[in-house]
N, C-alpha and C positions, 0 to 999 in steps of 0.2 A: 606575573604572566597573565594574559588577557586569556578569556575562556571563548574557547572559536571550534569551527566544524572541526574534527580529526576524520572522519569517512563517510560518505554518504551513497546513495542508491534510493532504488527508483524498482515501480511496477507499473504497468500498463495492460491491461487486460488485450487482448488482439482482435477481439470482438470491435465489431465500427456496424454503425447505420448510418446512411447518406440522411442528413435534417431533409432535405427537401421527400425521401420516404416519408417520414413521418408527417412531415405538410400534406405532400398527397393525399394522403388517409382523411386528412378532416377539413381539405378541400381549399389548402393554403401554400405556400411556398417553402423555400429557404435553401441554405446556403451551407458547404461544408460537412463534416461529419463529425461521431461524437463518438466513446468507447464506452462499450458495454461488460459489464459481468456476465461471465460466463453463470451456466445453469448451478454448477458447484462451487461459485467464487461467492463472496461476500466481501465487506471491509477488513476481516480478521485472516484472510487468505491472502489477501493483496499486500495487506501490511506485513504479514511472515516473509512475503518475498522480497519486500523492500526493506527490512532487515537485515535479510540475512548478507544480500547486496550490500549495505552500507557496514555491516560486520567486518565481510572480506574486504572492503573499501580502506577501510582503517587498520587493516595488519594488525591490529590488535585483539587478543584472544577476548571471547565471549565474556569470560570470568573476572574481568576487570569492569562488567558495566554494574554501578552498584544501584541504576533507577532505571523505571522504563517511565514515560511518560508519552502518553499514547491520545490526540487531537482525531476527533470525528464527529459529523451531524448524524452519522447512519451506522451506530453500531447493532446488530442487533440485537442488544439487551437494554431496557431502560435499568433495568436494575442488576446487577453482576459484572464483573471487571473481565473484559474481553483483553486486558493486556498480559493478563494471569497465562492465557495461552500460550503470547508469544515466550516470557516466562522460560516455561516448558520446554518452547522449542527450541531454545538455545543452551536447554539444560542449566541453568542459571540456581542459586540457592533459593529457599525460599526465605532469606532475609533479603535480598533485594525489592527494593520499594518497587510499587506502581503504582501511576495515578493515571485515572482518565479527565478529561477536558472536554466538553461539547458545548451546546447552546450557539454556533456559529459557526460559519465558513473560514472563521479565522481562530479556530480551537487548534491549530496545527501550532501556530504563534504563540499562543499561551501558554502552550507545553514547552514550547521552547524558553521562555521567558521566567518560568518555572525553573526550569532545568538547571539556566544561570544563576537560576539564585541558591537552589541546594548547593550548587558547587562554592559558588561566595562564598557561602555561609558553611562550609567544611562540613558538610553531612555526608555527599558524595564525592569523590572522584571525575567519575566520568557517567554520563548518562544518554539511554537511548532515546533519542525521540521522535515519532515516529505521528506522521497525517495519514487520513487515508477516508474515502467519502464514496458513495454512490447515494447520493438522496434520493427518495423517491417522490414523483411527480404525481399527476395526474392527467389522464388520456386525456391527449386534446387541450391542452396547455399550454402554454408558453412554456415554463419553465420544461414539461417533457420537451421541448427543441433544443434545452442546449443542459441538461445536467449527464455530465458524463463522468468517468470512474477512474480512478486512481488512487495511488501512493507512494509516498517519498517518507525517507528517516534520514536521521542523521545524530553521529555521535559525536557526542559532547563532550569535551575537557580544556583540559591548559597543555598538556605535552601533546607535538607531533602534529600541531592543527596544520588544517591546510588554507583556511582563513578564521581569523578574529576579528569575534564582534566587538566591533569599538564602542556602538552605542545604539541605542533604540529610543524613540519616541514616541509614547499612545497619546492622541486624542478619540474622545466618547463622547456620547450626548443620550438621552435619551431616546431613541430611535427604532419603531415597530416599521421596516419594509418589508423584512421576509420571516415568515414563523411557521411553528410546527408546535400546535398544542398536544399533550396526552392523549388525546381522543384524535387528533387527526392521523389516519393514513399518510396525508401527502403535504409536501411544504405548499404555504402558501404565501402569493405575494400580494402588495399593494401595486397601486397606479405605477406605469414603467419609467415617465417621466419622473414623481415624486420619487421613485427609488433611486434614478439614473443623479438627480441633481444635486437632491438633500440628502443622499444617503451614501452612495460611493462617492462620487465628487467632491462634496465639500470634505465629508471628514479626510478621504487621502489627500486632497490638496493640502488640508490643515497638518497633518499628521508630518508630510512631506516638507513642508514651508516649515514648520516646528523644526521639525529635524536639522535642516541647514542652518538656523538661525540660533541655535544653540551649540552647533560645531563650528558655526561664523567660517560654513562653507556654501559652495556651488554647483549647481546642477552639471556643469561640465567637467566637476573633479572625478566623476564616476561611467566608467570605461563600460559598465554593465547598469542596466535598470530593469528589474523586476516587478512586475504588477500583476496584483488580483487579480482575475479576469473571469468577471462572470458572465461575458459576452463579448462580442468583434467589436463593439463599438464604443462602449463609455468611455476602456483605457485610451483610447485612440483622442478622444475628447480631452482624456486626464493630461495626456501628454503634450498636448498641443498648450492646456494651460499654464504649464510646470516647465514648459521650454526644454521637453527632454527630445534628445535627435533620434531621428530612427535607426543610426549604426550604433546607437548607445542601449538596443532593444535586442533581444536573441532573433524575435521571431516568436509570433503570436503562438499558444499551443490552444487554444479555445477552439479554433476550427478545425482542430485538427480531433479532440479529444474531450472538448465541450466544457462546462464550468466543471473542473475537478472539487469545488469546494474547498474543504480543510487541506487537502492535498497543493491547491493550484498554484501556492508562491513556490512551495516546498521543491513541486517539478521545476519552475521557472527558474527558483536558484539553484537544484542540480545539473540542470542543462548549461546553466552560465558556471559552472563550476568546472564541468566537463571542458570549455573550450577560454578556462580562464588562463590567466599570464600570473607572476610572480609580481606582486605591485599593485597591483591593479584596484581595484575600489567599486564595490559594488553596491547598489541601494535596493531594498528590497519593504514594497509597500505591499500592507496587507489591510482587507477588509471584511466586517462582518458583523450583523447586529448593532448598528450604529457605534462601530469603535476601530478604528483603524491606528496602523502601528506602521512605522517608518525604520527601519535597520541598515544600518551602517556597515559591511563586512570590508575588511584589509586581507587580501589574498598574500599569503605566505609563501616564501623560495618552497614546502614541503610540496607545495601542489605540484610538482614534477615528477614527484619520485613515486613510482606505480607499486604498487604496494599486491594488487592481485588483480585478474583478469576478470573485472566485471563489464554487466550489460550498461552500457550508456542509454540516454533518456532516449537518444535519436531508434538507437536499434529497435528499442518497444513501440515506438512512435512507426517507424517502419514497418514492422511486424504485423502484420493486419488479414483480419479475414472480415470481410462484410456481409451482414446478414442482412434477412428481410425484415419489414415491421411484425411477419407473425411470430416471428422468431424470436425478436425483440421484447413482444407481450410476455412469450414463454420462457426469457429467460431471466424479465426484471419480477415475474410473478403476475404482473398483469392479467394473466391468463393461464389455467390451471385445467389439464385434463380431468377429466372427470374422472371417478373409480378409487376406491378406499386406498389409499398409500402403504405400502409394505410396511410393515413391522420388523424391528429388532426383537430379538429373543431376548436384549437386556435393553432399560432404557439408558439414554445417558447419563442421567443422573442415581443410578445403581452403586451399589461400595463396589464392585467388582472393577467397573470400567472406570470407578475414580480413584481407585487404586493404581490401574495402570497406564491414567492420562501420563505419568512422565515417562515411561518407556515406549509408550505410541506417539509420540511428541516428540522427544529427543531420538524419539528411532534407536534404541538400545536393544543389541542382545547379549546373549551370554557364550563366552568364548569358551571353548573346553582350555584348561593350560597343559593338559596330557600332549591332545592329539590335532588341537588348533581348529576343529569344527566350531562352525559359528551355530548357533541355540537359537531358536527367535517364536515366541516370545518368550523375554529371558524369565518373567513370573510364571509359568507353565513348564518350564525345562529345569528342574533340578538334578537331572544327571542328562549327561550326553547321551543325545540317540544313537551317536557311530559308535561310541568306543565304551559307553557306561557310566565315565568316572563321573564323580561329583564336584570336581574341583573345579567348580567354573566362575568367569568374572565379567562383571559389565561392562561394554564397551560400545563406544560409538559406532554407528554403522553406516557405509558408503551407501548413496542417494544416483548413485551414476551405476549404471550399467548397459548391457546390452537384453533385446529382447530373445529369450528363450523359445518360445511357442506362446500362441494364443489361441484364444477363439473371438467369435463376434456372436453377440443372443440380439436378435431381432427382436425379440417381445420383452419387454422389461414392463414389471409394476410403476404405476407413477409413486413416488415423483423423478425418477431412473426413466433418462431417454435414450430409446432406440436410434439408430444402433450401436449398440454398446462394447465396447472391447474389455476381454477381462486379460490380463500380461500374463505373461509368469517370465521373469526375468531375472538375469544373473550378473547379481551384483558388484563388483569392484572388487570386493573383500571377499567377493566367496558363496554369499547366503543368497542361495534362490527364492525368490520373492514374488507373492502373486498379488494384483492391485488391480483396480479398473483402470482403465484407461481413459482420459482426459484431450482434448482438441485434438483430438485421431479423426481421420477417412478412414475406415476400413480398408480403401482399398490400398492406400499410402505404407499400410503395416508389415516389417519384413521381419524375418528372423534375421536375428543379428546388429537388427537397427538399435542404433542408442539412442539411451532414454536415459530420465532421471526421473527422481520422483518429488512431487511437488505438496505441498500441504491444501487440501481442498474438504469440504463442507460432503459429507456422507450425507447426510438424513437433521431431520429434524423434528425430534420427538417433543409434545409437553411445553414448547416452546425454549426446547435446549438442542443445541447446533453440537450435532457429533461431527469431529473433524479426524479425518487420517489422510494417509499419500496415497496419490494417485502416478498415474507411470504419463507420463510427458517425452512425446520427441523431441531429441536434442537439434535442435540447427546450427549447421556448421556457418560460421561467418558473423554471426549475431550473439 
């Protein structure tokens, strides 16, 4: 049995700047828009959400994934495994592997190419894998016009796929166009031409041409073609070389969403997944660091059968609120209110709170079995507050509910921006639960409104990202 996607999913942050704002500002043009992280998003928030999507994607329980393998330029640790987290949030052992993958735009590919070979080579099962990228630019840049934010996973095995990879092709060379040394802030690039010709072009032409000529196939055997895209313009070039047709194309996502990075094939072949057929034959070229990789995917009769009610790439893509460029400064860090940042009473890195990263992560509390009240937190709650007993046990906890009461505080300490919504809301199973609130209007907030709660970036002490839920509006229709 050939090793192929079983579930996949997707995140989109709903933040968008029109490029031509930011041309404005330093006295130049452009075209399209791009998606931005939110003030509490990072890489490690967008990829929990595109997890957990490609999880329910594949109907298959969490507890069958035995790797994570996790593709990013922009984690933000150079040193610590930000896959440990997601980990956590899937409540997962801690004998399940993870590995991370960076150094490139196409580290999302290497995790996958990874992936296939644990499973070859009988170490795993089935594995998560998971892109996910916001690089950071520099004001007034080229690359700040088009680096934009997402992420895509996808699970890995031999039962129940929805397409199998037949085969992959890398060609590399030695090749400095875009870098990001220890000391820099922000990626940097060379000349646009020397990156456009010798760097994406040749190696995806090579990569592509390899590929067919080792499956002693043709560019019109593949009903889908998926490409890199770190701008409107190269693929469009690439394609014209490679004799690819444009109903053989989804439909560019660069202008819509900007260079996703590690992420940008990952979306490309979610979205041709979402609107694929049984049969069908999909090529998918990746590039990054002078080394580009060509994949071959055979879509399987399972791609039919709907397994759970997730968000498609379009709905995110959809989903949009547009900000200004001062907004944009304030919420890639560019720009920092002044004024000492609140403090935690513990830091993140404390025994206390790394004690209970996997109950604030998998969201666990403790059930009484007398009288059914839900506990939370279940490491603070050794006997029931309603009824006493001490008989209690751990149990997952519902992320959907409706809102209870709120308020809104005007004045927040940085790095907490005003206006701010704190919930208290009640949850599915029971346990009233209180959280900030995340891409709320104040004035949009009702009792009774649904919500869920999402995984978002609290503070950041010492250079360690404390993460918990935030309470999110639910949207009907998307």
């Amino acid at each position: 049995m050939s090793v192929g996607i079983v579930g996949h999913g997707v995140y989109v942050p709903r933040y968008r700047i029109l490029v031509s704002d930011i041309g404005k500002a330093w006295g130049s043009g452009g075209r399209g828009e791009k998606s931005v992280t939110g003030p509490d998003e990072d890489v490690i928030s967008m990829a929990v959400e595109a997890v957990l999507n490609a999880v329910d994607s594949s109907g298959m329980g969490a507890e069958k994934i035995g790797a994570i393998y996790f593709g990013t330029d922009s984690s933000p640790y150079i040193e610590n495994y930000a896959s440990a987290i997601i980990r956590e949030v899937l409540g997962l052992s801690s004998e399940v592997d993870v590995c991370e993958f960076t150094g490139s735009p196409r580290a999302g590919v290497g995790a996958l190419k990874a992936a296939m070979d644990s499973i070859n080579a009988g170490r795993v099962e089935n594995v998560l894998v998971v892109a996910a990228d916001c690089r950071p630019s520099q004001m007034g840049s080229d690359l700040e016009m088009t680096f934009g934010a997402g992420a895509a996973a996808f699970l890995v095995g031999r039962e129940n796929t929805i397409a199998d990879i037949e085969d992959i092709f890398t060609y590399s060379t030695m090749m400095i166009d875009r870098w990001r040394h220890t000391k820099d802030d922000y990626v940097r690039s060379y000349d646009y031409r020397y990156t456009r010709e010798y760097g994406y072009i040749n190696h995806m032409k090579a990569a592509v041409e390899g590929f067919l000529k080792k499956n002693n196939s043709a560019m019109d055997q593949f009903q889908q073609v998926v490409l890199q895209e770190p701008d409107g313009r190269i693929p469009k070039e690439l394609g014209r070389a490679l004799g690819i047709k444009k109903e053989q194309t989804a439909g560019s996502l660069v202008g819509l969403l900007g260079d996703t990075g590690a992420s940008s094939v990952f979306l490309g072949l979610s979205g041709a997944l979402d609107g694929a057929k049984a049969g069908d034959n999909i090529l998918v070229a990746s590039y990054g660091s002078g080394t580009s990789d060509a994949i071959g995917l055979k879509v399987t009769e399972k791609i039919g059968q709907k397994k759970a009610e997730v968000r498609s790439l379009k709905s995110y893509v959809e989903d949009k609120e547009e900000i200004d460029y001062l907004k944009y400064l304030k919420y890639t860090g560019a720009s920092e209110q002044a004024g000492e940042p609140a403090k935690l009473g513990l830091t993140p890195v404390s025994p206390f709170l790394q004690r209970s990263y996997t109950e604030l992560y998998n969201f666990l509390g403790a059930k009484c079995k007398d009288c059914g009240h839900i506990n939370f937190p279940p490491s603070l709650r050794v006997l029931c507050i309603r009824c006493g007993s001490t008989d209690l046990e751990n149990v997952k906890l519902s992320k959907k509910g409706k809102v209870y009461t709120y308020c809104i505080n005007y004045y927040m300490p940085p790095p907490l921006e005003a206006p701010l919504a704190m919930i208290f809301g009640d949850l599915e199973d029971g346990l009233r639960y209180q959280a900030l609130g995340t891409e709320m209007i104040p004035d949009d907030i009702k009792v009774d409104m649904p919500v869920e709660l999402v995984l978002r970036v609290l503070t950041v002490e010492r250079g360690v990202s404390l993460y918990g839920y935030k309470f999110r509006a639910v949207k009907h229709g998307i």
